[in-house]
Structures are given as structure tokens and as C-alpha cells.
C-alpha positions as a Python dict, from the first residue, in 0.01 Angstrom:
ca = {
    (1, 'X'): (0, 0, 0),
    (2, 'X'): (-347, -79, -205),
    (3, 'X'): (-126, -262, -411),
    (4, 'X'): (11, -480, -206),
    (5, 'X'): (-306, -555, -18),
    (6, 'X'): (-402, -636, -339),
    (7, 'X'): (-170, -891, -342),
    (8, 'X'): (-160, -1017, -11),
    (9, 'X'): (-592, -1017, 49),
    (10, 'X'): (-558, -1330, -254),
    (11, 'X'): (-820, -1204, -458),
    (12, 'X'): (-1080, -1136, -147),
    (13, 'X'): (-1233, -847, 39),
    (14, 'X'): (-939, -615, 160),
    (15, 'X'): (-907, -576, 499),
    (16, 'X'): (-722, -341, 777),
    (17, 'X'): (-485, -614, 868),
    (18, 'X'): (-380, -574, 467),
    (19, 'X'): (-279, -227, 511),
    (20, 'X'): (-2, -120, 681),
    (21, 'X'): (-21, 154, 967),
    (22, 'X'): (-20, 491, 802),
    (23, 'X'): (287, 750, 916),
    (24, 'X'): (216, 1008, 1102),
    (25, 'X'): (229, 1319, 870),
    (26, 'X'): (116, 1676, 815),
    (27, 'X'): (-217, 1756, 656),
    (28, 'X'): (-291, 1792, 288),
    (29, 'X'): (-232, 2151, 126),
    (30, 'X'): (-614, 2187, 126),
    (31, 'X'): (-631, 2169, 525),
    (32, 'X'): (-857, 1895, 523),
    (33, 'X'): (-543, 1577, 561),
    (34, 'X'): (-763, 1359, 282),
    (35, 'X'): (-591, 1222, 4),
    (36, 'X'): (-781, 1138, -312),
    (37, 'X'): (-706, 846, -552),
    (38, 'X'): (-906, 902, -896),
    (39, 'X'): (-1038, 553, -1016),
    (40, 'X'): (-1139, 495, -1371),
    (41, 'X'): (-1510, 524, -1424),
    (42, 'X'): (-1542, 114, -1578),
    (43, 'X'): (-1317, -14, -1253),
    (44, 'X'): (-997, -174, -1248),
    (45, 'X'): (-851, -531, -1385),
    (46, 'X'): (-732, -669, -1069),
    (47, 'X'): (-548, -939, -1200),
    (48, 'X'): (-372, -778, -1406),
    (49, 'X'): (-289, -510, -1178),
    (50, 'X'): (-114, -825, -990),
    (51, 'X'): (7, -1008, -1249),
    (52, 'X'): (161, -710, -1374),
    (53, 'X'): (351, -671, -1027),
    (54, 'X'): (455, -1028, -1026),
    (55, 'X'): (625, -969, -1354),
    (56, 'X'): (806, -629, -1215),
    (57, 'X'): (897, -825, -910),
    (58, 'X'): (1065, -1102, -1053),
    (59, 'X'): (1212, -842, -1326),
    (60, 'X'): (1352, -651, -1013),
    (61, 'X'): (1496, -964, -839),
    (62, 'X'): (1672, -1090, -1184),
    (63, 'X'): (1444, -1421, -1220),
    (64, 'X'): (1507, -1479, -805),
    (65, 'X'): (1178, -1606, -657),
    (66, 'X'): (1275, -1544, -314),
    (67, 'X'): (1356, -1200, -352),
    (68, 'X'): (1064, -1126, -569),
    (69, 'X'): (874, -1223, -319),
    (70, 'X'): (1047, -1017, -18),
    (71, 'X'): (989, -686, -290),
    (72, 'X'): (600, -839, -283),
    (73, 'X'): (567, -864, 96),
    (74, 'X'): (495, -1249, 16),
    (75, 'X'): (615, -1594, 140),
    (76, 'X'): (783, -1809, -91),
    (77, 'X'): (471, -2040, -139),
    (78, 'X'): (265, -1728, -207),
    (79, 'X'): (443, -1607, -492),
    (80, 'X'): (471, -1943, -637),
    (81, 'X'): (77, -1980, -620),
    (82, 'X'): (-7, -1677, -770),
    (83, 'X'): (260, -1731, -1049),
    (84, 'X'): (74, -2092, -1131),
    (85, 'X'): (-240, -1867, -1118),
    (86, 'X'): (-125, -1623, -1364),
    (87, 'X'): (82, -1901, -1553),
    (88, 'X'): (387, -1620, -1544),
    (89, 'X'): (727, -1821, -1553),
}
């Protein structure tokens, strides 16, 4: 889900309409229902976080734009701007 709000926020602040709406599920082992995500102490390389899902995507779909894009959650003219962004063909 981060990931893809990633992709769809187009390199600005991440917001709740990003996100989808979290399923309904049982609590954590611990009792307390929070999951953790561990980030490296010197931060992330967003681009190439997305950049390296635009490559999966289109590696997934075979070279298809259009169904890289549905794996992405993106329109059609959203992939294609972030591919001229990343210059990945």
C-alpha cells in the first residue's frame, strides 16, 4: 500500500486518499493491533523505490503499458509520465 501511494502521491506529501481502506483484521500477536515497518536509519531513495516498480510492472505485463499500469493502480498517461521521468523504456 506505501508503495503504491508512493506512486500514485507523484512525488508529494502522502495523503489518506493514497491509501486504501485497511481490512478489518485481528490484532497483532503482541495484543496491541500495531504493526511496525523498520526504516533504514539514512532514509529511503524514493525514486528508485518507483522506478524500480515501474521496471517490475512492465516486466510483469511483458512490455504492455496498459497492463503495467492496471498492476500500478495508474492511468495510462500516468505511467507514461513517470516512465519519461525515469527515462525507463
Amino acid at each position: 500500500a506505501i508503495e503504491r501511494a508512493i506512486l500514485l502521491c507523484d512525488g508529494g506529501l502522502i495523503t489518506r486518499e493514497h491509501l486504501p481502506t485497511p481490512p478489518r483484521r485481528s490484532p497483532a500477536p503482541n495484543g496491541n493491533g500495531v504493526d511496525t515497518l523498520a526504516l533504514p536509519v539514512d532514509g529511503i531513495d524514493l525514486a528508485a523505490v518507483e522506478r524500480g516498480f515501474l521496471e517490475r510492472a512492465l516486466g510483469q505485463a511483458k512490455g504492455n503499458k496498459t497492463k503495467a499500469a492496471r498492476l500500478l493502480g495508474l492511468s495510462r498517461a500516468q505511467l507514461y509520465s513517470r516512465l519519461e521521468k525515469y527515462g525507463v523504456q
